[in-house]
N, CA and C of each residue as an Amber inpcrd file, in Angstrom:
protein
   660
   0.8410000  -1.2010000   0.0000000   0.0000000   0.0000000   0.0000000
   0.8730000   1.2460000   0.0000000   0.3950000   2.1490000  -0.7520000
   1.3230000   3.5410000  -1.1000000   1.2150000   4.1960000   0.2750000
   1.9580000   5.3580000   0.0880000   2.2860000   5.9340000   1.4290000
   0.9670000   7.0700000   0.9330000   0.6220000   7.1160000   0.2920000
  -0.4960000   8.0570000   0.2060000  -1.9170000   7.3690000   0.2040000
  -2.4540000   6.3780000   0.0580000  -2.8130000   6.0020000   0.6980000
  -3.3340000   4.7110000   1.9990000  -2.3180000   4.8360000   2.9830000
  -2.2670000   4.8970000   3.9840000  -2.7780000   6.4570000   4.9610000
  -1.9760000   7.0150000   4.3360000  -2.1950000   8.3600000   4.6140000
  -3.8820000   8.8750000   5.1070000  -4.3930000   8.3350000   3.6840000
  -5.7380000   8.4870000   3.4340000  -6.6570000   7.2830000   4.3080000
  -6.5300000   6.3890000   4.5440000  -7.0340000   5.3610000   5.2870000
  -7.2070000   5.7700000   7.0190000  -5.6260000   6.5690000   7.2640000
  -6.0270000   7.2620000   8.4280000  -7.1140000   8.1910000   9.1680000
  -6.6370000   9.2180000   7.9110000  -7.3090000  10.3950000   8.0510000
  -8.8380000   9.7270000   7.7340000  -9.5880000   9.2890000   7.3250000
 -10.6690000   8.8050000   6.7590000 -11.0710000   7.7250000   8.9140000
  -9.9450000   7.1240000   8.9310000 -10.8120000   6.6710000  10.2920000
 -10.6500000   7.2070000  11.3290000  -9.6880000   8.7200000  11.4410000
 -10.3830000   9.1850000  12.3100000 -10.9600000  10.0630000  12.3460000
 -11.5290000  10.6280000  11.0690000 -12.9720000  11.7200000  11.1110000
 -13.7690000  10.4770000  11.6460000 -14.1640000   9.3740000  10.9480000
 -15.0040000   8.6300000  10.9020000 -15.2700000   8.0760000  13.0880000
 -14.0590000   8.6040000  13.6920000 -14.0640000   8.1840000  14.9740000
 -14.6380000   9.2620000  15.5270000 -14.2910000  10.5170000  14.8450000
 -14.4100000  12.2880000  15.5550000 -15.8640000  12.2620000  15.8960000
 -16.3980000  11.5590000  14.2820000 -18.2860000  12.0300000  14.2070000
 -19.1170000  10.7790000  14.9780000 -18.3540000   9.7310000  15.1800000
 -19.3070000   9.0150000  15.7120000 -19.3820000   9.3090000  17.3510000
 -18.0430000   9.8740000  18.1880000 -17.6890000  10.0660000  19.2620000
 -18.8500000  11.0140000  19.1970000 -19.5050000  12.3080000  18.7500000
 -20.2220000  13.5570000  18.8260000 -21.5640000  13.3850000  18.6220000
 -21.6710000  12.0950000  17.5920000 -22.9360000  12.1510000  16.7880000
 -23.5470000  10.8520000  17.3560000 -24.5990000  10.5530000  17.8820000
 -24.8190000   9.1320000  17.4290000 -26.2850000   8.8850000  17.3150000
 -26.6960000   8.1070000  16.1010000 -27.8410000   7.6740000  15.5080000
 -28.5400000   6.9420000  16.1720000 -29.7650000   7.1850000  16.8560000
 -30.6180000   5.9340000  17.8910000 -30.1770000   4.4910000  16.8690000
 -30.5960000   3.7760000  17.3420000 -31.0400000   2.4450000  16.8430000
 -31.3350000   1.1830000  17.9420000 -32.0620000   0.5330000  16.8430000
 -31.8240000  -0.8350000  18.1270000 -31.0480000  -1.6560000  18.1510000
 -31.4000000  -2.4140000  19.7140000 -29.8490000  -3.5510000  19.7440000
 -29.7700000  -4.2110000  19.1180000 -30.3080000  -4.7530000  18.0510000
 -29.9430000  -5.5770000  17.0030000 -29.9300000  -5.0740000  16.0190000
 -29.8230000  -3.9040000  15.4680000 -29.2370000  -3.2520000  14.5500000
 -28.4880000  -3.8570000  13.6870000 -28.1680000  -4.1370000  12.2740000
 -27.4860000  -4.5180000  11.9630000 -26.0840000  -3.4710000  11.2230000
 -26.4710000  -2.1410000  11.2540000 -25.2300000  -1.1680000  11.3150000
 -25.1660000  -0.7210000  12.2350000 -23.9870000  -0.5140000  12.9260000
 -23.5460000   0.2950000  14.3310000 -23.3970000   2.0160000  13.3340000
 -23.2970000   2.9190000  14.3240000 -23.0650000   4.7850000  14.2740000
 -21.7270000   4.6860000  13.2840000 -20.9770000   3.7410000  13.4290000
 -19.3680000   3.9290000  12.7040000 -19.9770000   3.3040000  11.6990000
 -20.7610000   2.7770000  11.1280000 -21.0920000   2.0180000   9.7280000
 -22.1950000   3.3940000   8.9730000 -22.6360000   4.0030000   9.6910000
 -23.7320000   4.9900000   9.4360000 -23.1650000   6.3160000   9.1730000
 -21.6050000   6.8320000   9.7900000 -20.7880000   7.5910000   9.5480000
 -19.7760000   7.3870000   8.2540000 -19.5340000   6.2210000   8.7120000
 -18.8310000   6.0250000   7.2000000 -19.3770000   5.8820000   5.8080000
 -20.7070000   5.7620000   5.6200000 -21.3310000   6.2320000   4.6820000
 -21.5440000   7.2930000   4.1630000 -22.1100000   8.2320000   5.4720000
 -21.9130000   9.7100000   5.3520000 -20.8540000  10.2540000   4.7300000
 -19.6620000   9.9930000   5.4380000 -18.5750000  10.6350000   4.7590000
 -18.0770000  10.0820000   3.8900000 -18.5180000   8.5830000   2.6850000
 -18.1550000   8.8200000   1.8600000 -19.2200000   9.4600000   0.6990000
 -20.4860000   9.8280000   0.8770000 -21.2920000  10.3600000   0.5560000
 -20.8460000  11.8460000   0.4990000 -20.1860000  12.1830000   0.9610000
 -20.0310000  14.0160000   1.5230000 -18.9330000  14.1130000   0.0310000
 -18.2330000  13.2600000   0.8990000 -16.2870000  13.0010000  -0.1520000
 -17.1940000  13.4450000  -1.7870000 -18.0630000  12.3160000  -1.7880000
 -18.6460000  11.9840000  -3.7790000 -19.1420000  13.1910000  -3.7030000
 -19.8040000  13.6880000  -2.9840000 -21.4650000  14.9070000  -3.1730000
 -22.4820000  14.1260000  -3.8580000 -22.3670000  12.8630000  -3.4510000
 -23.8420000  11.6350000  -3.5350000 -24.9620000  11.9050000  -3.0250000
 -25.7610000  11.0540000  -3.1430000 -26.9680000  11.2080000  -2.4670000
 -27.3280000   9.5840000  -2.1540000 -28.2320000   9.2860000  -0.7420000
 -28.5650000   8.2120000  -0.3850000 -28.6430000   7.0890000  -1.0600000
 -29.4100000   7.0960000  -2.3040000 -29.8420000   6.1900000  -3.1210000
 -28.4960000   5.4150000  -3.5120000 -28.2460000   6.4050000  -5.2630000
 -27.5130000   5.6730000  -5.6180000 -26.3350000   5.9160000  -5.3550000
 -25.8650000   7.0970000  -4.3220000 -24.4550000   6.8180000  -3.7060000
 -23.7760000   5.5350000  -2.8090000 -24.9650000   5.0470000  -2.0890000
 -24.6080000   3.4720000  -1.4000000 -25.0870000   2.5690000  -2.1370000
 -25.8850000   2.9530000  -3.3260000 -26.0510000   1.2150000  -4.3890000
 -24.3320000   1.2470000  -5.1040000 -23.8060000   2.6940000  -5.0680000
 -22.5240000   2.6140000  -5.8400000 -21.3700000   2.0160000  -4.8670000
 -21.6500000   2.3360000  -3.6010000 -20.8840000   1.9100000  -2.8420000
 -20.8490000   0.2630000  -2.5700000 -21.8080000  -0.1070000  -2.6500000
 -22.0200000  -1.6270000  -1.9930000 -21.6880000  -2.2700000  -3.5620000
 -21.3190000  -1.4980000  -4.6080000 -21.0040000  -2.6390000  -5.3790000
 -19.3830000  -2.4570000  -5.6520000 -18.9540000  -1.8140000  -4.9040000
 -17.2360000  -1.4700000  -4.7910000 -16.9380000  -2.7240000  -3.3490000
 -17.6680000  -2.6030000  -2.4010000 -17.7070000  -3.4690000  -1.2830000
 -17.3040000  -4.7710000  -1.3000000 -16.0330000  -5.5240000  -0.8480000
 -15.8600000  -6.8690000  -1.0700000 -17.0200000  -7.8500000   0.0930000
 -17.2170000  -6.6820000   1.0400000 -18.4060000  -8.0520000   1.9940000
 -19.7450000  -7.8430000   2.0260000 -20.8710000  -8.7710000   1.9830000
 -21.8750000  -8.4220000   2.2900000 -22.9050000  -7.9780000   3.2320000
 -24.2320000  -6.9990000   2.7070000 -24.4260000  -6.5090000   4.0800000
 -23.5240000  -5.4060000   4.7210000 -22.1250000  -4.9230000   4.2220000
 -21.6720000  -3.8030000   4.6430000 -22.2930000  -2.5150000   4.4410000
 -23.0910000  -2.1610000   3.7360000 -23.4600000  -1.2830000   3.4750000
 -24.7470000  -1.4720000   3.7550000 -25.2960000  -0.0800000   4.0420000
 -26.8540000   0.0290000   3.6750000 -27.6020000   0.5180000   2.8270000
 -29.1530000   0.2780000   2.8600000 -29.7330000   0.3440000   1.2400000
 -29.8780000   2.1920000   1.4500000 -30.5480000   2.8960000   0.7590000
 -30.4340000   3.8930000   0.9470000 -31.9600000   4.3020000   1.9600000
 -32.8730000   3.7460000   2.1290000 -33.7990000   3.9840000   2.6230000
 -33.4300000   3.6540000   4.0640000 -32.3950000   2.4460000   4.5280000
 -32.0350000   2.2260000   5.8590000 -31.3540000   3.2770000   6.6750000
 -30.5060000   3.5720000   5.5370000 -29.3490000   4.8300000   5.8580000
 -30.6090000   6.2790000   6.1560000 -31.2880000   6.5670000   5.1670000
 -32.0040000   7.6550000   5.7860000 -32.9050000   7.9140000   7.2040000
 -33.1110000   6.6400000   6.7360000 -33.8710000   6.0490000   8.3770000
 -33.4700000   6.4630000   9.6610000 -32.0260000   6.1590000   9.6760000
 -31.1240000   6.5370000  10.6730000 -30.6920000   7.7170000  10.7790000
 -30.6630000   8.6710000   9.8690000 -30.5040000   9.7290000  10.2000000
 -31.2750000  11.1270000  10.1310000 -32.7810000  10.3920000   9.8410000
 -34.1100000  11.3850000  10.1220000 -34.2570000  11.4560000  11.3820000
 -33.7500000  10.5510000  11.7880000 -34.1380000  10.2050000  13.2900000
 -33.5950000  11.1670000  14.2550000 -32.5660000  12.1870000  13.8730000
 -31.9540000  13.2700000  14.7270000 -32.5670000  14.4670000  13.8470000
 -32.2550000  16.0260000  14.6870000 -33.0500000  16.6040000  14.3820000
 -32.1900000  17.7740000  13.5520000 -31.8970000  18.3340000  12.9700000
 -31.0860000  19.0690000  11.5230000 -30.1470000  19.6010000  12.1330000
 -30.9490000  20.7900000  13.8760000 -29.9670000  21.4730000  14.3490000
 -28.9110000  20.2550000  15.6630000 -29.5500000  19.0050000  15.8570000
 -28.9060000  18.8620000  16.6850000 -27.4780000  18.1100000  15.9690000
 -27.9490000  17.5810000  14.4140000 -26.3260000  17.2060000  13.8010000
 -25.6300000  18.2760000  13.4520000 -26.5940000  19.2650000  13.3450000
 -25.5300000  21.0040000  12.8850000 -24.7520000  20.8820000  14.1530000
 -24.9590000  21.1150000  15.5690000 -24.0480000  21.2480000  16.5620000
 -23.1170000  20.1800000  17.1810000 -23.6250000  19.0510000  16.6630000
 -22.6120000  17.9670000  17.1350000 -21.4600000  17.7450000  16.1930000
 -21.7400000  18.0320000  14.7760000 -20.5640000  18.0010000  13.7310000
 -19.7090000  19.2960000  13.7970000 -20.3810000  20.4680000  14.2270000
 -19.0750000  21.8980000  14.4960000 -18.6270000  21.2290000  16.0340000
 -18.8800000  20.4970000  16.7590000 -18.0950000  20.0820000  17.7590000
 -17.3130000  19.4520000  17.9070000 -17.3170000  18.6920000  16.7260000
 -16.2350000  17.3920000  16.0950000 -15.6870000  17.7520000  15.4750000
 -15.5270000  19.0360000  14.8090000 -14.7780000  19.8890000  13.4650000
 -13.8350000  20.9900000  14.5150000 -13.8350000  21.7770000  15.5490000
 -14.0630000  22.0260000  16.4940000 -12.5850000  21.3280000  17.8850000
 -12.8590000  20.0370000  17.8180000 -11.9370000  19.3150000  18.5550000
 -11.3970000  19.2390000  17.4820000 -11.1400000  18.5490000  16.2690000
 -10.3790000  18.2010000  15.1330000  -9.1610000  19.4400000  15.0100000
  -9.6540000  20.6800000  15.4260000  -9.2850000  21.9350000  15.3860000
  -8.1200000  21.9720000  16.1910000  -8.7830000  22.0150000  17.7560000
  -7.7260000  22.0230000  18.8870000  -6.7300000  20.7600000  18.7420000
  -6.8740000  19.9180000  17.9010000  -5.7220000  18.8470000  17.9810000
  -4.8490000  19.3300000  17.5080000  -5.5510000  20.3270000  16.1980000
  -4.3040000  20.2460000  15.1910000  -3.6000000  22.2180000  15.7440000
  -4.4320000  22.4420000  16.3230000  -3.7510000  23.9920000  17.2140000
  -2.3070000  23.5820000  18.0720000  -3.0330000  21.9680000  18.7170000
  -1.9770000  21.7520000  19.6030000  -0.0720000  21.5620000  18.9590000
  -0.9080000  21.2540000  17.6730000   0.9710000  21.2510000  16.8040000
   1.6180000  22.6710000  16.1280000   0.9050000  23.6940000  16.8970000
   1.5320000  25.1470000  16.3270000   0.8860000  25.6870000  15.1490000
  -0.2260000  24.3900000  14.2140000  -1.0430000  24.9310000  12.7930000
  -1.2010000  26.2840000  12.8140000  -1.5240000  26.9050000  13.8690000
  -2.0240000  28.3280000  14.4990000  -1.5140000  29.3140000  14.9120000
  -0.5700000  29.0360000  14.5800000   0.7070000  29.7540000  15.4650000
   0.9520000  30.9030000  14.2810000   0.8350000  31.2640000  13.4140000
   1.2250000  32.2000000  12.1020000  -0.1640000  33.0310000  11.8730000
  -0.0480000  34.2240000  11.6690000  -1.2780000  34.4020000  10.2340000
  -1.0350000  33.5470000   9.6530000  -2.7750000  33.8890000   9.3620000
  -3.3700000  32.9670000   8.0970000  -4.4580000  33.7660000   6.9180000
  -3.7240000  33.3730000   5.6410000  -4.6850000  33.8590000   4.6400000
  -6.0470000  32.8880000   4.5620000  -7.3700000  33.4470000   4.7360000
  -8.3510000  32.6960000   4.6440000  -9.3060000  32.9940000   3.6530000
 -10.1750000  32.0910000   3.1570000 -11.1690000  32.2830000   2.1940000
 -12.7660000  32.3470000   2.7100000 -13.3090000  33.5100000   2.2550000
 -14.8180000  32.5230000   2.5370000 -15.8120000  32.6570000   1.2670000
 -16.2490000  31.5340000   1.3880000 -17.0730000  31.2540000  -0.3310000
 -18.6770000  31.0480000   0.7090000 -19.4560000  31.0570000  -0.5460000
 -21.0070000  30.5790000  -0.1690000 -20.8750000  29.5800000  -1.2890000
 -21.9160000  28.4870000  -0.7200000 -21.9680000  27.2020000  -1.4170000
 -23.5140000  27.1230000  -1.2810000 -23.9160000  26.8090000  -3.2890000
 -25.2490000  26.2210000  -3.4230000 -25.3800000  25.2540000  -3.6010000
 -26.2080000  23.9070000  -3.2680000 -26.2920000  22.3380000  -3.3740000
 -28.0850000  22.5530000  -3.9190000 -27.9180000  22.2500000  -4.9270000
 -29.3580000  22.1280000  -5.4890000 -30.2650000  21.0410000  -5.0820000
 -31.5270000  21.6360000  -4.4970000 -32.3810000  20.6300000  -3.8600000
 -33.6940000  20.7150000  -4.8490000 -34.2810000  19.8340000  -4.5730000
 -35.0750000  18.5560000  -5.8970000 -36.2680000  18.4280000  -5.5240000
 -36.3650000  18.9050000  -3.7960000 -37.8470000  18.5590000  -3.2100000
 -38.6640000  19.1120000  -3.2750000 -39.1210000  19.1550000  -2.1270000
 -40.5240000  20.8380000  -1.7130000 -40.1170000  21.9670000  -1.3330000
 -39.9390000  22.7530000  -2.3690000 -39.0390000  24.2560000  -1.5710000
 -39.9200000  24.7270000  -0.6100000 -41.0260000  24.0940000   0.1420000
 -41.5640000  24.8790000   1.0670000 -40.4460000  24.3070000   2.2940000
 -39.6170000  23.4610000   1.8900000 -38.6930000  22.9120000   3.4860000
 -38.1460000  23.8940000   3.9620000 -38.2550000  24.1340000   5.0050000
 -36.7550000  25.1040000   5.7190000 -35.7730000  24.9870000   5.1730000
 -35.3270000  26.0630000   5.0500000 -33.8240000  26.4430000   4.7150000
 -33.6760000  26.1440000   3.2980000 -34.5790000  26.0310000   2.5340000
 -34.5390000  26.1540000   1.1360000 -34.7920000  27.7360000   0.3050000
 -33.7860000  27.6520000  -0.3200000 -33.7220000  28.8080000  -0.8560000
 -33.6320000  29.3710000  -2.5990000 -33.9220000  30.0330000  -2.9530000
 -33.9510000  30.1340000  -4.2880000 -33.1450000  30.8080000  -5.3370000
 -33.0920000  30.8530000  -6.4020000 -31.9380000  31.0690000  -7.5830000
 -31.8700000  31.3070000  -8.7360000 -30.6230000  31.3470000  -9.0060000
 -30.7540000  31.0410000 -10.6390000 -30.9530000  29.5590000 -11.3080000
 -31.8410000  29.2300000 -12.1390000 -31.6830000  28.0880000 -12.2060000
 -30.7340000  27.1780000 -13.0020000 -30.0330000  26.2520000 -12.2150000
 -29.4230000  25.4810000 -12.2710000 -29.3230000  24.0770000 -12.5090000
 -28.8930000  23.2640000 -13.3730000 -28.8050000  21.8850000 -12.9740000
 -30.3480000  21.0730000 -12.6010000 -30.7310000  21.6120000 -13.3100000
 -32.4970000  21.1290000 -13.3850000 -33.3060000  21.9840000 -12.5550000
 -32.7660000  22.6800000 -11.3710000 -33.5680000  23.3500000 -10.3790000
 -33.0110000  25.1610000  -9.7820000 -34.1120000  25.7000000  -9.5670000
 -34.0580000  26.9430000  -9.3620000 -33.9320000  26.8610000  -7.0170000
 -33.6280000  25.8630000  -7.1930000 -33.4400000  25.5110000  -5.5250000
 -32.4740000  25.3340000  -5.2680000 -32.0640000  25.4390000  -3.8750000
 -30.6980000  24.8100000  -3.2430000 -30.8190000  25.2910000  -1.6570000
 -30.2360000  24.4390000  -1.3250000 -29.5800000  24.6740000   0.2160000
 -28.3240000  25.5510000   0.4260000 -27.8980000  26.5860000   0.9030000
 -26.7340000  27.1990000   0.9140000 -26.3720000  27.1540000   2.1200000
 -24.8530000  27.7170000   2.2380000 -24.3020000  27.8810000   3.6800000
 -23.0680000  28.1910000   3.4270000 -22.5240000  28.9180000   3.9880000
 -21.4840000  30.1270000   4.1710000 -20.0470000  29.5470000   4.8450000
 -19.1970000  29.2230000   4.6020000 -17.4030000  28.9820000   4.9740000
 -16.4350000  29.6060000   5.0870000 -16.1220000  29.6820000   6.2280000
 -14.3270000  30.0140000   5.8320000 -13.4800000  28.9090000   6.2130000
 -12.2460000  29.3920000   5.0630000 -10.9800000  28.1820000   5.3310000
  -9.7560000  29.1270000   5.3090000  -8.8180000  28.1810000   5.6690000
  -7.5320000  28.4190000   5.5860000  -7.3550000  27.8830000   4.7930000
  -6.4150000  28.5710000   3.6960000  -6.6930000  28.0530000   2.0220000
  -4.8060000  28.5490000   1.9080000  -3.9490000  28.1470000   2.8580000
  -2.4780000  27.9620000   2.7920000  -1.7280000  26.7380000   2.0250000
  -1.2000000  26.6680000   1.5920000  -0.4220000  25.2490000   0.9440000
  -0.0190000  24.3800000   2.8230000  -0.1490000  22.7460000   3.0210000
   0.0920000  22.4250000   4.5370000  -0.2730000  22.5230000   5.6670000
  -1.7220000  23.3320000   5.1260000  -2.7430000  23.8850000   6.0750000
  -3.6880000  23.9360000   5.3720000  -4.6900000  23.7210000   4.8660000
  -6.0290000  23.9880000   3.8460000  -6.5910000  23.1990000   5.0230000
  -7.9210000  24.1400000   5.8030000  -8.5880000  23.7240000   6.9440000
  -9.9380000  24.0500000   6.6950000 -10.6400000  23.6460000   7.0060000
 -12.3300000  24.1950000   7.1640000 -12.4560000  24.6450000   8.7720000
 -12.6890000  26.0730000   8.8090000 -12.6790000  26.6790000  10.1150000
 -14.3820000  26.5730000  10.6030000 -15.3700000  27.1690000  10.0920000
 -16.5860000  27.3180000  10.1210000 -17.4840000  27.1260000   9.2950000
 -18.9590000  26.1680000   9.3840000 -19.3840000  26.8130000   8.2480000
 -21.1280000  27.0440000   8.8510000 -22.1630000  27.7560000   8.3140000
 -22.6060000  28.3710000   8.6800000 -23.7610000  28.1540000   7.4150000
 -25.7740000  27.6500000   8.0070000 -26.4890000  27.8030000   7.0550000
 -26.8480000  29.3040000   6.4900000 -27.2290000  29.3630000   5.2490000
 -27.9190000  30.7190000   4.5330000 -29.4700000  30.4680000   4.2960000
 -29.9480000  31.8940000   4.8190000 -31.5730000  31.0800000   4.1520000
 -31.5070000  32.8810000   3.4430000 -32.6180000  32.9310000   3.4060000
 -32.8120000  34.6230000   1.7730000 -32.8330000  35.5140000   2.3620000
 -32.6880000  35.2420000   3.8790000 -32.5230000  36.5140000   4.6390000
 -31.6950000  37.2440000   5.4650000 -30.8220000  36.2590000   4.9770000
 -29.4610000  36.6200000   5.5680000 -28.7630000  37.1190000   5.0280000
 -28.0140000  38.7450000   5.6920000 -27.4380000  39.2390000   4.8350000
 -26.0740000  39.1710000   4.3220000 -25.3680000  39.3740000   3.3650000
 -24.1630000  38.8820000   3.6230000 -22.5900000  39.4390000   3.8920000
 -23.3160000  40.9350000   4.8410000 -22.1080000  41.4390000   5.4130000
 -21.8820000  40.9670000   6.8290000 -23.5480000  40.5630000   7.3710000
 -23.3930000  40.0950000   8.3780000 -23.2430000  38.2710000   8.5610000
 -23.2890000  37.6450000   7.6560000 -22.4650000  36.5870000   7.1170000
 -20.9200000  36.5000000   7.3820000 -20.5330000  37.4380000   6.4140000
 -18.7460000  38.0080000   6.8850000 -18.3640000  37.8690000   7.5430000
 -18.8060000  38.8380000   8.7240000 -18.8510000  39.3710000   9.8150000
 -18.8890000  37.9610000  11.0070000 -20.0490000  37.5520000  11.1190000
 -20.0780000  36.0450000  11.4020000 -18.8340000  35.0330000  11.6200000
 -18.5600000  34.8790000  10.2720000 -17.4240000  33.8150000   9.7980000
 -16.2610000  34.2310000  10.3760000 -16.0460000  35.6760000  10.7020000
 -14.8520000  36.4460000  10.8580000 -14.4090000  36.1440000  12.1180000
 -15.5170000  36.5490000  13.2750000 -15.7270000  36.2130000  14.4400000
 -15.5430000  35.1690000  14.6810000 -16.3390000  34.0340000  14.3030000
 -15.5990000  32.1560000  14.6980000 -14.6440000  32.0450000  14.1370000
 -14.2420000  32.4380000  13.5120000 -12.5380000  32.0160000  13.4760000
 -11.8660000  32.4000000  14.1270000 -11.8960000  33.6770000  14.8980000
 -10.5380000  34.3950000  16.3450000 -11.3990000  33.3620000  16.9570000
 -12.8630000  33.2660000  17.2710000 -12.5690000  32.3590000  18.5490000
 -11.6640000  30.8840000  18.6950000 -11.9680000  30.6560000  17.5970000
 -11.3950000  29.6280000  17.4550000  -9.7010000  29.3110000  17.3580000
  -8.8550000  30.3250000  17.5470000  -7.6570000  30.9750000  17.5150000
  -7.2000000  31.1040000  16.3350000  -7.8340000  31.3710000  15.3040000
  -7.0220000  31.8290000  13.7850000  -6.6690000  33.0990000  13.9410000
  -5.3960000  33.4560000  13.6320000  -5.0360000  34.6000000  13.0350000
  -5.0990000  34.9480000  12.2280000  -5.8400000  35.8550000  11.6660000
  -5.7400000  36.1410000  10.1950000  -5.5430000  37.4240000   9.4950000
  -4.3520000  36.8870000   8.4900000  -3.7810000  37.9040000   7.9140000
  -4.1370000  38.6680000   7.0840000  -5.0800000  37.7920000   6.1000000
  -5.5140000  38.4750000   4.5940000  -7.0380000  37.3370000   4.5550000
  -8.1090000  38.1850000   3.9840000  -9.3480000  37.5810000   3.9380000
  -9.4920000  37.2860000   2.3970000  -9.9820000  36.5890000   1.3690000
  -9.9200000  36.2800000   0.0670000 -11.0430000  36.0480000   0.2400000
 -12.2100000  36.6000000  -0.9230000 -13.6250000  36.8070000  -1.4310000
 -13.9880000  36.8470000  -2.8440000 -14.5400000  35.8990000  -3.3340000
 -15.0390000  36.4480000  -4.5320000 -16.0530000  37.4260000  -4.9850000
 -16.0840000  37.3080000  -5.6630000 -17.0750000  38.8210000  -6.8800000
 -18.2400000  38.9450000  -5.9330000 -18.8220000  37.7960000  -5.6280000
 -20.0310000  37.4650000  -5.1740000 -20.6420000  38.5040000  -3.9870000
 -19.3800000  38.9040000  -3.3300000 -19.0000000  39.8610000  -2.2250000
 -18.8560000  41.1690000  -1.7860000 -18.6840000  41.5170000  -3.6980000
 -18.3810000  43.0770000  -4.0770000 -19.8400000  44.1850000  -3.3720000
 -20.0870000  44.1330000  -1.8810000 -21.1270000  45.0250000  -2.3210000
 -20.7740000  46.5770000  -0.9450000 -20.6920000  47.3620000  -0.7740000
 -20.7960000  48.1770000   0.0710000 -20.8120000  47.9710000   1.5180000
 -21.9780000  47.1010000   1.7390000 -21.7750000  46.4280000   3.3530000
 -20.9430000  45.9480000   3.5960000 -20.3560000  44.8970000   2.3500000
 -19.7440000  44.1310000   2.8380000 -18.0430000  44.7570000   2.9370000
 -17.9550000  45.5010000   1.8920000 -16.4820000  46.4950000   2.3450000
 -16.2720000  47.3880000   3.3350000 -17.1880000  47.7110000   3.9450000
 -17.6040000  48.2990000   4.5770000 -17.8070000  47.8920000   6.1090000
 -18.0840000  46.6460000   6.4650000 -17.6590000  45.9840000   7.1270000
 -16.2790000  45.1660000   7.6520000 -15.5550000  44.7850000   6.4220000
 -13.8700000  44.3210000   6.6990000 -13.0530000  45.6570000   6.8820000
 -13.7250000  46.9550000   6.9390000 -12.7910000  48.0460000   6.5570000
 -12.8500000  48.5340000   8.3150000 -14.0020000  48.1090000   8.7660000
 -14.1700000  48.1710000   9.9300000 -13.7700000  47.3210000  11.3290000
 -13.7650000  46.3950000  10.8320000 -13.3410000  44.7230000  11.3250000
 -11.5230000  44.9360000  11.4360000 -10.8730000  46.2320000  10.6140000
  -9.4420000  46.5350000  10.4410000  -8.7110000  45.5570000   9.6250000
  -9.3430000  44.2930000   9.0080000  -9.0960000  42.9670000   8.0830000
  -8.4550000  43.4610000   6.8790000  -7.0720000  42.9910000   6.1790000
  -6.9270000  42.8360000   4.5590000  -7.5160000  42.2150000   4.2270000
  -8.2770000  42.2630000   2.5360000  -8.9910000  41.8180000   2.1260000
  -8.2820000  41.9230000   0.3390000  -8.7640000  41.1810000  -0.4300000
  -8.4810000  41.0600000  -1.5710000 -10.0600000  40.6650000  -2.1160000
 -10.9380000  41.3010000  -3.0910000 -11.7980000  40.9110000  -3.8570000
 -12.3860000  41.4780000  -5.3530000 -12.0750000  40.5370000  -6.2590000
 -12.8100000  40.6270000  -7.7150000 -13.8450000  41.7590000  -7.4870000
 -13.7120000  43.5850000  -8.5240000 -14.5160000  44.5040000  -8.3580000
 -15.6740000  43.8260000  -9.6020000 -16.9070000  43.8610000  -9.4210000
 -17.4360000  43.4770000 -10.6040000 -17.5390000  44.4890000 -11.1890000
């Protein structure tokens, strides 16, 4: 096995230890997936940007054993069963410790140039759901789920510091602003903020100019 991945085999079991330690899915005692079989789906679902169905029919046919996987209706099963905000706070708690481990090796110790992007994931359902929001249309649909990030976007450091839902009413200086804030708490220093176009608007310069932040962003 390559040294890369090994590498990858690690890192892969111990997110997969981080989220089950934070998170865990009722079930019963005879269950036939444990929380670490229900996580590791997840995250290789996250890894693809799959979806239930045919992301674990794709998976279980890569699978050398049977029964490792679940169908996709089992897998949802298990994780309707918690409630949106209580995996929102148990996964920034596991992202969070993941954090302070890696603080404890000095990662933190420098400025840091950071990024923050907004991300749309196009949703397919009933836009009357919470937190569905609307668009340009895209990829079959004028829907999506959004939510707001910053990273440390360094070469030896590329981290996910925060990330944060969007619904249509949120604005997005105070978004910024937001993201800006959990990251000192979280002990980032940061040197230079990186934004795309998306960003160009008055509040929002207007806000990093205030915040005392460098900033770099595309004028449209």
């Amino acid at each position: 096995m390559s040294l890369e991945r090994k590498v990858s085999r690690k890192v892969f079991q111990f997110a997969v230890d981080l989220m089950a330690k934070h998170l865990k899915f009722p079930a019963a005692r005879n269950s036939l997936y444990s929380t670490r079989d229900i996580h590791g789906c997840l995250l290789q679902l996250s890894l693809r940007e799959g979806y239930a169905e045919g992301g674990l029919a794709n998976l279980s046919l890569r699978c050398n054993l049977p029964n490792k996987v679940p169908t996709g209706r089992a897998f949802r099963g298990r994780v309707e069963r918690v409630e949106v905000l209580e995996i929102r706070r148990t996964l920034t708690e596991a992202n969070d410790e993941a954090l302070r481990t890696l603080k404890g090796y000095g990662v933190f110790r420098r400025r840091a140039a950071v990024a923050i992007d907004y991300h749309r994931e196009p949703f397919y359902g009933d836009p009357n759901v919470e937190m569905v929001v609307g668009g340009p249309y895209d990829r079959g649909t004028p829907w999506n789920h959004c939510h707001a990030s910053i990273h440390v976007v360094e070469a030896g450091r590329r981290l996910t510091i925060y990330t944060m839902p969007i619904h249509q009413f949120t604005e997005k200086a105070t978004a910024v602003e937001r993201l800006l804030e959990e990251a000192k708490t979280r002990g980032v220093h940061i040197g230079l903020v990186l934004l795309d176009r998306a960003f160009f608007t008055v509040d929002v310069i207007s806000a990093l100019e205030r915040l005392g932040v460098r900033f770099i962003m595309p004028s449209v």
